[in-house]
C-alpha positions as CSV (number, residue, x, y, z in Angstrom):
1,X,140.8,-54.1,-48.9
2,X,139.2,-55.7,-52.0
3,X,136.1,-56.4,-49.9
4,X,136.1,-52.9,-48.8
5,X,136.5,-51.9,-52.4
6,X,133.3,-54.5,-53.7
7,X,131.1,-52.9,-50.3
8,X,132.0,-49.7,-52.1
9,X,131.0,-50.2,-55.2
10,X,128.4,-52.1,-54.5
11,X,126.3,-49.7,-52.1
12,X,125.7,-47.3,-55.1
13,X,124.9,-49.7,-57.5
14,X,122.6,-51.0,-55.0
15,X,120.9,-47.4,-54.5
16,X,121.1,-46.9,-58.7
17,X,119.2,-50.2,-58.8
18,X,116.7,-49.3,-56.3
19,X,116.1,-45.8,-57.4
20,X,115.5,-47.4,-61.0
21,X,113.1,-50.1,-59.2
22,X,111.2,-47.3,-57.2
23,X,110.7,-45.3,-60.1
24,X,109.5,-48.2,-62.3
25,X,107.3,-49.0,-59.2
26,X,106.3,-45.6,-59.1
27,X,105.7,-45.1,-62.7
28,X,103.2,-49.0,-62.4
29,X,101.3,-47.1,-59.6
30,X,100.7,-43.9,-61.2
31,X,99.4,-45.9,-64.2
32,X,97.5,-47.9,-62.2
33,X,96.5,-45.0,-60.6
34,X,95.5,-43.0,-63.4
35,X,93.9,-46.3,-64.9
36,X,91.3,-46.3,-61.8
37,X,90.9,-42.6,-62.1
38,X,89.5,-42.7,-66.2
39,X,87.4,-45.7,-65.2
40,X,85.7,-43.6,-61.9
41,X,85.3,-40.8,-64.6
42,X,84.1,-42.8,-67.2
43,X,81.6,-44.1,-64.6
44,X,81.0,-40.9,-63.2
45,X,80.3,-40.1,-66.8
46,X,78.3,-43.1,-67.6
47,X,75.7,-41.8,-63.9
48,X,75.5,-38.5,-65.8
49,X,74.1,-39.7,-68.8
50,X,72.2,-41.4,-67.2
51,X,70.6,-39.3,-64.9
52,X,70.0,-36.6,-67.2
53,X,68.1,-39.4,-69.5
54,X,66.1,-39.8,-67.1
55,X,65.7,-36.2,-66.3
56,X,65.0,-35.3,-69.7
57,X,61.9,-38.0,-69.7
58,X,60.6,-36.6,-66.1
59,X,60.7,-33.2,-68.1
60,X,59.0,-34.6,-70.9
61,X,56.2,-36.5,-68.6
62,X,56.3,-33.1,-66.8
63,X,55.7,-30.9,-70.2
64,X,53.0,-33.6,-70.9
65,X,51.0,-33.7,-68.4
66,X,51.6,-29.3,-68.2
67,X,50.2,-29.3,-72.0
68,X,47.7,-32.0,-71.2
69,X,46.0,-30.1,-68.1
70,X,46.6,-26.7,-69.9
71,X,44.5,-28.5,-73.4
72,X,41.7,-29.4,-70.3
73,X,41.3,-26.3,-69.2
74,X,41.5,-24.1,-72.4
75,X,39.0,-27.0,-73.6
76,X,36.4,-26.0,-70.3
77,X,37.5,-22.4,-71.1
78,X,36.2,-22.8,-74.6
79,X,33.0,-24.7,-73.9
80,X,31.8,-22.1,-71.2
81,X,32.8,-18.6,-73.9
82,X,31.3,-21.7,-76.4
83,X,28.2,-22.0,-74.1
84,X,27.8,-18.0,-73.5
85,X,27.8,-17.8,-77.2
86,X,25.2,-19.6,-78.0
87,X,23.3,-18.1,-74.9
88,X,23.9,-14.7,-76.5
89,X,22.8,-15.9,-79.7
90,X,19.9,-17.0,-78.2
91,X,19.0,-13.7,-76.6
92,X,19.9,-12.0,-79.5
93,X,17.4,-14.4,-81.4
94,X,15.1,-13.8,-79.2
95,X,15.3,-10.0,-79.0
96,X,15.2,-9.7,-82.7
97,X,11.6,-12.0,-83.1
98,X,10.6,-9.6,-80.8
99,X,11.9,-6.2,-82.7
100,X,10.6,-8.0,-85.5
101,X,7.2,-8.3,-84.1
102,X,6.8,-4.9,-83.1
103,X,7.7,-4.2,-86.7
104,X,5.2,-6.2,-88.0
105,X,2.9,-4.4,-85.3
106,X,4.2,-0.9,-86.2
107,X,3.9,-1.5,-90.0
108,X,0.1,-2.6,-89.2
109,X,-1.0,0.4,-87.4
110,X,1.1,2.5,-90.3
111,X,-1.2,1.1,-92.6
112,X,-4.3,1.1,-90.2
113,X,-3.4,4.8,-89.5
114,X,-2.7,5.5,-93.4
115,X,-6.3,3.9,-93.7
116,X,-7.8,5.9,-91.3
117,X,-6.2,9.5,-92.9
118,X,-7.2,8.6,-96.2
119,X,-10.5,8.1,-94.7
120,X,-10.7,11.4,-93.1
121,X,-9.4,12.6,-96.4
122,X,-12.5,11.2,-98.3
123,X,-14.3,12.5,-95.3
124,X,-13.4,15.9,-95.3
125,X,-13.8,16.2,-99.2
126,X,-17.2,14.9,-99.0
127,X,-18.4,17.5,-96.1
128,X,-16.4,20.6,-97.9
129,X,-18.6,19.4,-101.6
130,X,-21.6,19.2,-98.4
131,X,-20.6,22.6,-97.3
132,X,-21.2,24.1,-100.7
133,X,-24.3,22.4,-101.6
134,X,-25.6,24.1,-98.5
135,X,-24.1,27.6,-99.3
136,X,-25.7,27.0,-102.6
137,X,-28.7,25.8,-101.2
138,X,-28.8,29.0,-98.4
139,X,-27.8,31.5,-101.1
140,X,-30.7,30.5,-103.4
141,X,-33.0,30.3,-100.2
142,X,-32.2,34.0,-99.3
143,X,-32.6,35.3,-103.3
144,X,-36.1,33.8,-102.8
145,X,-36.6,35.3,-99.5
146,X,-35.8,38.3,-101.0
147,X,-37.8,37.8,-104.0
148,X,-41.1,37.2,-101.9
149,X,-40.4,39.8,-99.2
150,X,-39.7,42.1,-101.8
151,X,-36.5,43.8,-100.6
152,X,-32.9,43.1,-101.9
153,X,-30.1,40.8,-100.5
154,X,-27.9,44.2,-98.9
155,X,-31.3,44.8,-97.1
156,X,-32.0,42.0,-96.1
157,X,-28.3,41.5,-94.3
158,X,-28.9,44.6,-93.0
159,X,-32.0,43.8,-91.5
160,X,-30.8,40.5,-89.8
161,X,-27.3,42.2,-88.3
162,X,-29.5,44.3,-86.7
163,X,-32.0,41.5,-85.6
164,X,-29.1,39.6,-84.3
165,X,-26.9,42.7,-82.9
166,X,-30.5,43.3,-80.8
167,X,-30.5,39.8,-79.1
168,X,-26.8,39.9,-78.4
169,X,-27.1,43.0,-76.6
170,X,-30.2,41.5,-74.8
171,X,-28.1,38.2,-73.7
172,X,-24.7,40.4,-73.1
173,X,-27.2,42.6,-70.4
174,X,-28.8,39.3,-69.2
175,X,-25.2,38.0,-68.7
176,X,-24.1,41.3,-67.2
177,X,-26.4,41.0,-64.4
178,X,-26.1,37.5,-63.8
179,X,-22.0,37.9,-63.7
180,X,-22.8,41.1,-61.1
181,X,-25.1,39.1,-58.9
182,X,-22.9,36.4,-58.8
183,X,-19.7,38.6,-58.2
184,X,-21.9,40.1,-55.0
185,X,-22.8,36.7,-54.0
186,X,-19.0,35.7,-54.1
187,X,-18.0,38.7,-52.4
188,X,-20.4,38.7,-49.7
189,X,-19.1,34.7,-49.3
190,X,-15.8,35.1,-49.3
191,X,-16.4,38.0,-46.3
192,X,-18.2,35.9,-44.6
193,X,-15.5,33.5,-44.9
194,X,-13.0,36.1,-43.9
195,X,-15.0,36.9,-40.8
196,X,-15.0,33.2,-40.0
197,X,-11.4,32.4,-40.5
198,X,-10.8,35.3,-38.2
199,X,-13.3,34.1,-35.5
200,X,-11.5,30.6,-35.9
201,X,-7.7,32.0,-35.4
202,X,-8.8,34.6,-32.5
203,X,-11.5,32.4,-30.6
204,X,-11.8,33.3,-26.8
205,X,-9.6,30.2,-25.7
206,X,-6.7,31.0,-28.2
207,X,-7.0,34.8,-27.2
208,X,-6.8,34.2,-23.4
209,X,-3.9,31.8,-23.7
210,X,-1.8,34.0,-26.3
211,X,-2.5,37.3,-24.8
212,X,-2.8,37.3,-21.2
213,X,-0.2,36.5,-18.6
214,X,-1.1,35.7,-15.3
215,X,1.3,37.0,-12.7
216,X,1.1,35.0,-8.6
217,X,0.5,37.4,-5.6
218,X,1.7,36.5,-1.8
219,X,-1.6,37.7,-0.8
220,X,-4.8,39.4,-1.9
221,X,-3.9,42.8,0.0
222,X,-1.5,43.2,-2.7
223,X,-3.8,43.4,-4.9
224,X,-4.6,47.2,-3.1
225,X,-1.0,48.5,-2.9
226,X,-0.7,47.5,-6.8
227,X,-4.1,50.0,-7.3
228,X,-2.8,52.6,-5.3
229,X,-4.1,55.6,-3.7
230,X,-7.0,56.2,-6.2
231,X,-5.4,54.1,-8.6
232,X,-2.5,55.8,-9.1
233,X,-0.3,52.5,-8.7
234,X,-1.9,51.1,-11.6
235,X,-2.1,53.3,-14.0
236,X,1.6,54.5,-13.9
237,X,2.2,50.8,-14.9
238,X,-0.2,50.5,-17.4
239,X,1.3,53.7,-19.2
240,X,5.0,52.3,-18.5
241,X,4.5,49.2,-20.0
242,X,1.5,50.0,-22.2
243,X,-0.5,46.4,-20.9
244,X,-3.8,46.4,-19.4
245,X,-3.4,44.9,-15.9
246,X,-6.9,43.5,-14.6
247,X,-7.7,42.8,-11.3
248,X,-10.5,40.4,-10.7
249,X,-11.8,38.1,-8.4
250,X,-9.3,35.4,-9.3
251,X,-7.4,34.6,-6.0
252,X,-4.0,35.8,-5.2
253,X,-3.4,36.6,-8.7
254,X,-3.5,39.8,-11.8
255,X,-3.8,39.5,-15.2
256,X,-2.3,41.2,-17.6
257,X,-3.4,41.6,-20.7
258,X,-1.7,42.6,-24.2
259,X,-1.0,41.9,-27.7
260,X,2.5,42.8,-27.8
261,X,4.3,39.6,-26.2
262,X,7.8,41.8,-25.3
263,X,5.2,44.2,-23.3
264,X,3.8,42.0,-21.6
265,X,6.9,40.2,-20.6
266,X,8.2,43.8,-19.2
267,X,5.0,43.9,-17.4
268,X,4.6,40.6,-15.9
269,X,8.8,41.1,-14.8
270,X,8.5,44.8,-13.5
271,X,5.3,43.6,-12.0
272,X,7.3,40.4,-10.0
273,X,10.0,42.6,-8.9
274,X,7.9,45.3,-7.5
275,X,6.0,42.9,-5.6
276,X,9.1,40.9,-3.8
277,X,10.5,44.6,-3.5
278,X,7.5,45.5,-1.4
279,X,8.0,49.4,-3.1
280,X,5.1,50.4,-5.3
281,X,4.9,53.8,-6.2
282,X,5.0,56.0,-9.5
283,X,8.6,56.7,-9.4
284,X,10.1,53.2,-8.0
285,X,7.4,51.7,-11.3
286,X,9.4,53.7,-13.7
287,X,12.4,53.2,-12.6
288,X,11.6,49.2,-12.6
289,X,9.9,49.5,-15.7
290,X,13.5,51.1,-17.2
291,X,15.5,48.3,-15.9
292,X,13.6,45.2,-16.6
293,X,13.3,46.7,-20.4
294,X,17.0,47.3,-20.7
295,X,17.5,43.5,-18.9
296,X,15.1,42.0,-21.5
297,X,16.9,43.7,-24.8
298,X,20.1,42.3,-23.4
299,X,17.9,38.9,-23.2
300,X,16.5,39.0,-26.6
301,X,20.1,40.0,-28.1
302,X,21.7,36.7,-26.8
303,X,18.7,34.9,-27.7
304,X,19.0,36.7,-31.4
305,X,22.8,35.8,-31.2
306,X,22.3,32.2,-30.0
307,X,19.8,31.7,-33.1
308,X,22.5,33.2,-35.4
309,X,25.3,31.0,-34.0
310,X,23.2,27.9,-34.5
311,X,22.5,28.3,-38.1
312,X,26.1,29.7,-38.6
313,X,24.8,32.6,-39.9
314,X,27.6,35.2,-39.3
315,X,27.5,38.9,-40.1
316,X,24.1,39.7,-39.1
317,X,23.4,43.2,-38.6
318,X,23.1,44.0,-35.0
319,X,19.6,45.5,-35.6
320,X,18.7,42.6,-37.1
321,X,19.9,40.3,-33.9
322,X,17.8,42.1,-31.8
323,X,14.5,42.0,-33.5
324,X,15.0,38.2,-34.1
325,X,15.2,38.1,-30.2
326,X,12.2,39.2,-29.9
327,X,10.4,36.6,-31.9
328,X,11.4,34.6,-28.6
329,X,8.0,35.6,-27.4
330,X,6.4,36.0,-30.9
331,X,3.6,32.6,-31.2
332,X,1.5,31.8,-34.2
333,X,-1.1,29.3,-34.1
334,X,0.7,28.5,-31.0
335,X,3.9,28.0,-32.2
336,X,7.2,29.7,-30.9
337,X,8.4,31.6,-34.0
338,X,11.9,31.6,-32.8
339,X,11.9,27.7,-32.3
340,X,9.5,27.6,-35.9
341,X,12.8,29.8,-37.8
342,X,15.4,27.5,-36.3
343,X,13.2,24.4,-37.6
344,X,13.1,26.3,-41.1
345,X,16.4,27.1,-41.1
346,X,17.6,23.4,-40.0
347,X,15.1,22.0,-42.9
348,X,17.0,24.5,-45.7
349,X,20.2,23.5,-45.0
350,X,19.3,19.7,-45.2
351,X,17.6,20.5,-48.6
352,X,20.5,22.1,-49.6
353,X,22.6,20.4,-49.1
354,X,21.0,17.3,-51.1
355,X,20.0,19.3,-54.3
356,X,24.0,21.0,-54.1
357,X,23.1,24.6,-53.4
358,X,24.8,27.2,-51.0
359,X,23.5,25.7,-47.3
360,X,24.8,28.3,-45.2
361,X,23.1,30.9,-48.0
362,X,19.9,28.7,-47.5
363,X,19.9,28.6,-43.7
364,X,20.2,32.1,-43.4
365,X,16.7,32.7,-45.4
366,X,14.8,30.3,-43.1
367,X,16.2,31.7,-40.1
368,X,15.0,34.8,-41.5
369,X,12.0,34.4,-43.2
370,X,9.9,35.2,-40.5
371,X,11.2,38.4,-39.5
372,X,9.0,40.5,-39.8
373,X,6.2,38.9,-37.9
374,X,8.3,40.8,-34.4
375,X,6.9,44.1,-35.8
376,X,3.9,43.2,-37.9
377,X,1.6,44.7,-35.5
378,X,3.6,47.9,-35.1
379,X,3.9,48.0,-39.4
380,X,0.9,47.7,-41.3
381,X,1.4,45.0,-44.3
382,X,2.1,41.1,-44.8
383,X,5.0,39.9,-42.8
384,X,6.8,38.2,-45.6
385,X,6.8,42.0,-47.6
386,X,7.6,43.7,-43.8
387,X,10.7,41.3,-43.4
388,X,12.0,41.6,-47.0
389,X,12.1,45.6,-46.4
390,X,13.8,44.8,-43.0
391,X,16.4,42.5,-44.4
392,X,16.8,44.7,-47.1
393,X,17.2,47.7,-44.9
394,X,20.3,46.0,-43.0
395,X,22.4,44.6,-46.4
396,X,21.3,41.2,-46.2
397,X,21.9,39.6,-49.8
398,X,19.7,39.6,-52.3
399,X,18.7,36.2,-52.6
400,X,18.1,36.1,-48.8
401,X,15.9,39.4,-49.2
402,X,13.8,38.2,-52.2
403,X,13.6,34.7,-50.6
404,X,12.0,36.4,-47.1
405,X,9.4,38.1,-49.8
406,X,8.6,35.2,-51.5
407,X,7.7,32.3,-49.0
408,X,4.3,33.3,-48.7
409,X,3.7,33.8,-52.4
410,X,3.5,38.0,-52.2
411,X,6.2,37.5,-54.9
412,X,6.4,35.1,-57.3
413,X,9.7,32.5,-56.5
414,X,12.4,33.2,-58.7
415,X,15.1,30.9,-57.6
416,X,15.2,27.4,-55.9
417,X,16.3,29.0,-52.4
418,X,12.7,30.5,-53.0
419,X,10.9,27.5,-53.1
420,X,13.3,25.7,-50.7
421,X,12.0,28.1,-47.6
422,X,8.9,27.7,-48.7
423,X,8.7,24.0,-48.1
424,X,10.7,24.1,-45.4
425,X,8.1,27.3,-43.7
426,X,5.0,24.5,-44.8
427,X,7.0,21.7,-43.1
428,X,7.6,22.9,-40.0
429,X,3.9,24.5,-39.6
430,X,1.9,21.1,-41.2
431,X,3.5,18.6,-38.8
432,X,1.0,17.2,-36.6
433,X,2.0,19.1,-33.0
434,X,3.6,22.1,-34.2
435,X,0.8,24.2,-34.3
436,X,-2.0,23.9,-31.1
437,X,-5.7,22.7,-32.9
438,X,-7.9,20.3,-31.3
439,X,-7.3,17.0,-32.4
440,X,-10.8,15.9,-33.1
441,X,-11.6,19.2,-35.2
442,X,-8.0,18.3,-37.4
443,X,-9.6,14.7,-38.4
444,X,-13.0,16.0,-38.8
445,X,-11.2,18.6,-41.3
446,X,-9.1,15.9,-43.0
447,X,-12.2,13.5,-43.2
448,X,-14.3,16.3,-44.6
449,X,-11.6,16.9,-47.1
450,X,-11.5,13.5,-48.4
451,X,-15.7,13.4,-48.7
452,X,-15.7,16.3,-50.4
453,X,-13.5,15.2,-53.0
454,X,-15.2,11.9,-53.0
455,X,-18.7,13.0,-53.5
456,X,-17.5,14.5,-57.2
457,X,-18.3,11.9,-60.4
458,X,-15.0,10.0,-61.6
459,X,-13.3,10.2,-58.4
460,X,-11.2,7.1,-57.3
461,X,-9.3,7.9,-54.1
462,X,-8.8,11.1,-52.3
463,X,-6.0,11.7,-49.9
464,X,-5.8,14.8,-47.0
465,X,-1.7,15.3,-46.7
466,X,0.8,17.5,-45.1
467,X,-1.8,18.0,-42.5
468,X,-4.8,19.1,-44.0
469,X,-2.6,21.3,-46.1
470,X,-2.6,19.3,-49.4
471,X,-5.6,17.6,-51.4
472,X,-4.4,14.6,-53.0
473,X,-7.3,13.0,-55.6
474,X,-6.7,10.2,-58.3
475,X,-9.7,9.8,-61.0
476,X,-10.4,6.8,-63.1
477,X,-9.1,7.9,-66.4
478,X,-11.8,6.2,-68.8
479,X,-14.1,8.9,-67.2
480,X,-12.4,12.2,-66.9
481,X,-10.1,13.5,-69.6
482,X,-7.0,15.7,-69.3
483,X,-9.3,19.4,-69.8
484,X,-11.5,17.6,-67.3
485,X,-9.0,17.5,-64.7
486,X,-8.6,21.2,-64.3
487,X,-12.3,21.9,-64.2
488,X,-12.5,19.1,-61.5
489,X,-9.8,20.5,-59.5
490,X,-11.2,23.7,-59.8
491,X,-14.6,22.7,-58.8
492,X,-13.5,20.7,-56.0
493,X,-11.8,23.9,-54.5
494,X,-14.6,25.9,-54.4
495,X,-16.7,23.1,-52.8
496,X,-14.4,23.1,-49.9
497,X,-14.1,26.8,-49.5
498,X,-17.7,26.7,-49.6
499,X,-18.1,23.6,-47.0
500,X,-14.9,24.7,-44.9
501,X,-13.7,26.8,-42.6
502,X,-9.7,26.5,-42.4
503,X,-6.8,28.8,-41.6
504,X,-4.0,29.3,-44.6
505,X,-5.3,27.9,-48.1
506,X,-5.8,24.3,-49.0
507,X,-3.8,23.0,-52.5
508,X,-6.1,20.7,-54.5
509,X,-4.2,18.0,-56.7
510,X,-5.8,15.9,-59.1
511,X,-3.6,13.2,-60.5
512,X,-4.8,11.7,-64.1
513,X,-3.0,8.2,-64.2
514,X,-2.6,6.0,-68.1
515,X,-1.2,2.9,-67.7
516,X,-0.3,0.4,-70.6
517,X,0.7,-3.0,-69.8
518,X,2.6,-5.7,-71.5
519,X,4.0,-9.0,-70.7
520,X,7.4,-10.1,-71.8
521,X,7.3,-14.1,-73.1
């Protein structure tokens, strides 16, 4: 019982005693525990420092070597502004020797020129005390003129006016006549020259190619049934169409012969149609005659329209259209005036456009500058005055209108558009090709040009431009003067309207060149 009592007692002690041990056990470890735990932080710590030591000197290497290559290049950014400085300086130097030289040459031709007045000064004052010595010297000769002769001073003025108011009246009459036999000389000239020019534009070839159409026959018996029964075939075409219709020799072939293109087209059609008809007789002619004119103003209306559409010239007046068809078969100097006003028109526009004025405004004048060369042989007049009147007529604008009048020079240009078709109108006629001449009588013209020009004293260089149309000449300018130029240009003209023959009118240029030359050092 005892020993039951001592195990008793003793298994609580026993658990007292071992909860005290584990808790002083317990108590060692966490101190231990916590022992190993400030030394890890300590060292933990003691990494820290130093790894940010040794951070903070890579920084400072780092900010070193960042100021250091920042100093290198502000240094080479310095010596290159430093460098450009003085090369400034040095032009600036430079520059201001020089403006100081042309100072020092200025103020030496002031004083040279303040010389040379004060001269003239002295000069002048020693003529105007000459000037009176010889009035005084005149006046005393005339008092003893007078004295000997007798008569006073008032008759004696009165004597010489007369004397002298005698001879002028002789030289004025011997002037007089000279001026009128020279004025008949020029006038008889220039109509020779008018008589020439128009034997050169209408010479036999140029009128047979422009005038005549030649229209093919199946056979030479046609030839009969187009005369008729005592001709009466032929003449009911010639008074429908108004053409001349000649029947030669030439083989299997007619010729019809007319100054109005659009006739003769009618002609050489009606004429066509009759023959692959077969039925040629008075009435069937007329009725032909009436249809192939109606077909061929339907023809010339789109051709008027197509011309207008081209340009993009809209609102054209309808009447307008159809006369600008007709210069379809309108030629000058061999050139299609249709295709010649597209060219103009085209050549506007471009010029235009690169000086900034109204293009469509300009392409409308060079299509129609021309116009009124498809009725200048039904109006009497210059074209350019007939197709202001006709654009005039049918509201086209002003400018357009004055523009038409203008490209020829009938009235003076006003605007730019005026001189715009008139380059473009002097372009498209002066290209080489545009307009038929033989080619050996163009450089015979242009080389005559040039040797007339050449032959003249003080003449460098001459130049025959824009085909023939346009004299260029440079003169040496120690040898002709500025009022010399005009005179030379003048004289030079009338040379080659005397030497030449030429259609249009030649423009005679001379360019007076003064050159100064300096060298920079």
């Amino acid at each position: 019982m005892d020993h039951l009592n001592l195990q008793v007692f003793l298994v609580p002690l026993g658990v007292f005693f071992g909860a005290v041990l584990g808790f002083f056990l317990r108590k060692r470890f966490i101190e231990s525990h916590q022992k190993n735990i400030a030394a890890q932080g300590k060292l933990i710590v003691e990494n820290a420092i130093i790894e940010a030591e040794q951070l903070k000197k890579e920084a400072l290497l780092q900010s070193k070597e960042e100021a250091y290559r920042v100093k290198q290049d502000a240094e080479k950014e310095l010596k290159t502004e430093r460098d450009e400085l003085k090369d400034e300086t040095r032009q600036l130097n430079k520059k201001r020797d020089q403006l100081k030289r042309e100072w020092d040459s200025y103020d030496r031709k002031r004083l040279e020129q303040l010389k040379i007045e004060k001269s003239l000064q002295d000069e002048e004052l020693a003529i105007q005390d000459k000037m009176r010595e010889v009035e005084q010297l005149v006046s005393k000769q005339r008092f003893e003129m007078a004295r000997i002769a007798g008569i006073s001073q008032e008759d004696a003025k009165r004597m010489l006016m007369e004397s002298l108011e005698s001879e002028a009246r002789m030289d004025a009459g011997k002037r007089l006549a000279k001026i009128e036999n020279e004025m008949k000389m020029e006038a008889d000239r220039k109509g020779k020259n008018i008589l020439a020019l128009a034997i050169s534009r209408y010479a036999g070839d140029y009128v047979a190619d422009k005038t005549v159409s030649m229209v093919p026959l199946p056979n030479d018996e046609m030839k009969g049934r187009i005369i008729g029964r005592e001709g009466r075939n032929i003449r009911a075409i010639e008074a429908a169409t108004g053409i001349d219709i000649i029947i030669d020799d030439t083989p299997e072939a007619v010729i019809l012969s007319g100054f109005n293109p659009v006739r003769r087209e009618v002609a050489r059609l009606a004429l066509l149609q009759l023959i692959s008809d077969g039925r040629i007789h008075p009435g069937r002619i007329e009725e032909v005659v009436e249809k192939v004119t109606k077909e061929l103003e339907i023809t010339l209306r789109e051709a008027g329209e197509q011309a207008t559409f081209d340009v993009g010239a809209h609102g054209v007046h309808v009447e307008l259209i159809n006369i600008l068809g007709r210069l379809k078969y309108r030629t000058s100097y061999g050139q299609n005036v249709l295709q010649h006003s597209l060219e103009v028109a085209f050549l506007c526009g471009i010029m235009a456009a690169e000086i900034g004025i109204d293009v469509k405004m300009a392409k409308r004048a060079g299509l129609l500058h021309d116009i009124g060369k498809a009725v200048d042989h039904e109006v009497e007049g210059s074209h350019a005055i007939i197709g202001r009147d006709l654009a005039k007529k049918y509201g086209e604008p002003s400018e357009v209108v004055y523009a038409i009048g203008a490209h020829h020079e009938d009235l003076p240009p006003q605007s730019v558009l005026d001189i715009l078709v008139q380059s473009a109108d002097a372009l498209s006629g002066a290209r080489p090709g545009a307009r038929k001449e033989m080619l050996q009588s163009y450089v015979k013209r242009l080389e005559d040009l040039e040797k007339i020009a050449s032959s003249f004293k003080g003449v460098e260089k001459s130049y025959a431009i824009q085909a023939g149309r346009d004299l260029r000449i440079i003169v040496d300018s120690k040898k002709i003067k500025d009022s010399d130029a005009v005179l030379l240009s003048q004289d030079i003209a009338k040379a080659i309207e005397k030497q030449l023959t030429y259609p249009g009118q030649i423009r005679v240029t001379v360019i007076r060149e003064t050159r100064a030359v300096e060298f920079a050092r």
